[in-house]
Phi, psi and omega in degrees: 000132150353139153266170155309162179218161185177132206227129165239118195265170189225055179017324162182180170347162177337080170282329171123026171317307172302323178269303167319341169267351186271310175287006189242022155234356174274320193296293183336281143357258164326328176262007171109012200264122152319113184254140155218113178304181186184150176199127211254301189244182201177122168222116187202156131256019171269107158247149170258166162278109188240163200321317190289341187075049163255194188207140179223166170279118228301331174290353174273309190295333157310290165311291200301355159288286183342292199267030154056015187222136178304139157344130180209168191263321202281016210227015180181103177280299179252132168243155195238066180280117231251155166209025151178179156016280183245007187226157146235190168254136214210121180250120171239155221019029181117354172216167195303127172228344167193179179257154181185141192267168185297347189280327168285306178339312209298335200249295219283323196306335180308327186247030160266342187297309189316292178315324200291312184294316166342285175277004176237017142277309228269344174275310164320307212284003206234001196231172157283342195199095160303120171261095254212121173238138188262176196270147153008248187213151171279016198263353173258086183311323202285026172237007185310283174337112161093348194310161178229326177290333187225213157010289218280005169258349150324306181270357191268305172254023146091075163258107170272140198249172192234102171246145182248176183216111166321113179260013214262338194281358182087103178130354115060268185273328172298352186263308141331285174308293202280003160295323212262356164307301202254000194265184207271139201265007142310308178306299191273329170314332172302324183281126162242023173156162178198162237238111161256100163281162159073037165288153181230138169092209206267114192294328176322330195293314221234024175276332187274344157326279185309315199305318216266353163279310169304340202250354164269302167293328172100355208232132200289178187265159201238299181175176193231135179252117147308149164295128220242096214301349197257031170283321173319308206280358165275144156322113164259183215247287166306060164049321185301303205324290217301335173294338179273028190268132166242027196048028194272119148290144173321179196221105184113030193225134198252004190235088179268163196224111162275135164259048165357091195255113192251204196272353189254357204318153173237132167054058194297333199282345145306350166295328196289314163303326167323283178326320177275013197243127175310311150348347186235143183236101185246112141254093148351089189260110206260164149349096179129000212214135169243144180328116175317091184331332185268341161352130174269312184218130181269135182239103190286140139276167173306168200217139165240018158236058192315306180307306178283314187266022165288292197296328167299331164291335165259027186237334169272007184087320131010241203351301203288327177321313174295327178263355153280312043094314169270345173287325159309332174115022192284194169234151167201126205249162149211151181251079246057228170305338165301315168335278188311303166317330179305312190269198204271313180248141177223123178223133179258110222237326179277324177115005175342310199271320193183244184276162198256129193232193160186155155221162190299138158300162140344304198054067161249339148250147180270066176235192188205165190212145178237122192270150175245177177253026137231163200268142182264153162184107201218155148314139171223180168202145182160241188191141156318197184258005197257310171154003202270123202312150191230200170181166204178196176193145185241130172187093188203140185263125135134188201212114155289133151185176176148215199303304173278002163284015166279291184297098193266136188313313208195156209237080178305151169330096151117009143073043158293107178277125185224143163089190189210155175218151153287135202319323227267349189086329184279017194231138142229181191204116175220161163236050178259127154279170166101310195317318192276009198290294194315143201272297168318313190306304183332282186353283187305329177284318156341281178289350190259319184263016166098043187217214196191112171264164214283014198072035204266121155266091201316319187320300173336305188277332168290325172326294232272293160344297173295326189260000167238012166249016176253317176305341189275310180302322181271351149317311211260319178255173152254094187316313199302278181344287173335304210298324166306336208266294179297164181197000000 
């Protein structure tokens, strides 16, 4: 028999769709029910690695934690990795199917609903409850035609839908009411009820709120969510997330760390165990702004435009900040597309990125990188070059090497050499994700840059975050009244 389904739409962009479906599968979960998370379109470049060797959106790898079950591609059919302006790259079940700017997307998503359906039957059939998250919002009519993300796989597989409405960003009921003003009333037929996230003060302020919303839309209240300040220790997804980062450093941390955020960044959540270890002080540096002189180590991240955010690191300057940085006596790691940016050359000869170009590296390591069409994506395990054991995950178009890959950041499972350093020690380069998740590998980067970690068991601590953001939903919403609901 089918499992049930309940689709949660978002009044727009991070409202908190994501996390409200991760606590409400952890919530699920917790009462005995098989949970399997979904998401039909997904546009991130935080990806995950899932068991099949496919790539999803991190916020699907997120849930399917929540919900105590491996990762699958068939838990994100499209994911969308933005590599410039107007264009991604567009993966479908886990793997690369083409490149495409937003206006042609609008025609190739038409023969994507099939792969979409594909994998939310291959989920039904394994669960008691399919948790279903839309897209951006359904209020963006002019993307109706053809949707796959919202609306139109709601009604394509008979999904009662959920809108949550962000109070914290302000307008709150016009953004409610006003979904329900302009989408199609097919469309509104679907919604059987919504979601006020993100409260700050006394829900008493906002009870003439909710009524007058239920009573403009027609769609009963579910519940009003406070805010939930330890969400910060989950993995964010979205992008947004990093703005609201204002590059102020914490206060009492002896290991600062700069980060260069450049416009393509990619799988930022590697950011996130750092952040949590008191001992770090993480800046976050954007364009306009130069890299902190006091800094132990600059941490390049991935890029899913290795070329274009080269050239904005020198056009923001970030290239002389590093080489001053080292002249200090810095450290400088880069990871994935930080890797690549690293060496002397970087080329795409086929156009993986776009037009097929190539430019000069840093030349802080002595490799070179040819980006290729095909994607590696594998779980890895093994140890640094110091000996201290890692795990990871690999997701990269192109084959690094040269000189400084005799000396390799780290010796993968079956003595496999992987990534590079400089004889001098301060430079490495790898294209392991993931790294700092590991608790020793963290440990060892600590102590190597003079400062000590706290002893965090990170996995942990997201566990325990996820089983007290479920316990806050289920304060807060009517699960059951939900749960009834789906079908």
């Amino acid at each position: 028999m089918a499992a049930r389904a309940l689709m949660f739409q978002g009044t727009g962009s991070d409202v908190g769709k994501s996390l409200i479906v991760a606590g409400l599968a952890r919530a699920l979960t917790l009462r005995g029910l098989k949970v399997l998370p979904f998401k039909p379109q997904n546009m991130s470049n935080n990806a995950a690695v899932t068991a099949e060797g496919g790539e999803i959106g991190r916020a699907q790898a997120l849930q399917a934690l929540a919900a105590r079950v491996p990762p699958s591609v068939h838990m994100n059919p499209v994911l969308l990795k933005p590599q410039s302006d107007v264009g991604a790259q567009i993966v479908v079940q886990g793997r690369v199917f083409a490149n495409a700017d937003a206006a042609r997307y609008q025609h190739v998503k038409q023969q994507l609903m099939a792969h979409v359906l594909d994998s939310f039957g291959r989920l039904r059939a394994e669960a008691d409850i399919v948790l279903v998250e839309g897209a951006g919002s359904p209020a963006e009519i002019n993307l109706r035609a053809g949707d796959i993300a919202n609306m139109g796989f709601a009604r394509a597989a008979d999904v009662p839908v959920v809108l949550i409405g962000d109070i914290d960003r302000g307008g709150v009921i016009a953004s409610l009411v006003g979904t329900r003003a302009v989408i199609d009333p097919a469309d509104a037929a679907m919604i059987v009820g919504f979601i006020v996230n993100r409260f700050r003060g006394d829900p008493a302020l906002f009870e003439g709120g909710m009524v007058e919303i239920a009573r403009r839309t027609g769609w009963p209240a579910f519940g009003l969510v406070p805010h939930f300040p330890d969400a910060r220790k989950l993995p964010a997804e979205d992008a947004l997330g990093l703005t609201r980062k204002d590059g102020a450093r914490a206060s009492g941390g002896r290991v600062r760390i700069a980060v260069p955020i450049l416009p393509h960044v990619s799988n930022f959540d590697d950011l996130d165990p750092l952040e949590a270890e008191p001992d770090v002080e993480l800046v976050r540096v954007w364009p306009g702004s130069a890299l902190p002189g006091d800094a132990d180590l600059v941490l390049l991240l991935g890029s899913k435009a290795t070329l274009s955010d080269l050239a904005v690191l020198r056009a923001a300057g970030f290239d002389i900040d590093i080489a001053a940085h080292l002249r200090r006596g810095g450290h400088v790691l880069g990871l994935c597309g930080g890797y690549q940016m690293l060496g002397r050359t970087v080329a795409d000869p086929d156009g993986i990125e776009g037009e097929a170009s190539a430019a000069d590296g840093l030349g802080l390591l002595d490799v070179t990188t040819v980006l290729s069409g095909e994607k590696t994506l594998r779980a890895v395990g093994g140890h640094s070059a110091d000996g201290v054991p890692l795990c990871g995950y690999e997701m990269h178009m192109g084959v690094t090497e040269g000189p400084d890959s005799a000396r390799p950041f780290a010796v993968l499972d079956g003595g496999r050499p992987e990534g590079a350093t400089a004889p001098d020690g301060r430079v490495a380069g790898t294209y392991l994700h993931g790294l700092f998740t590991d608790d020793a590998q963290r440990a060892a980067w600590l102590a190597r840059l003079g400062g000590q970690a706290a002893g965090l068991d990170y996995e942990r601590q997201v566990e325990e975050t996820l089983d007290a953001f479920a316990a806050h939903l289920e304060a807060h919403l009517s699960v059951d009244e939900m749960l009834s609901l789906a079908r």
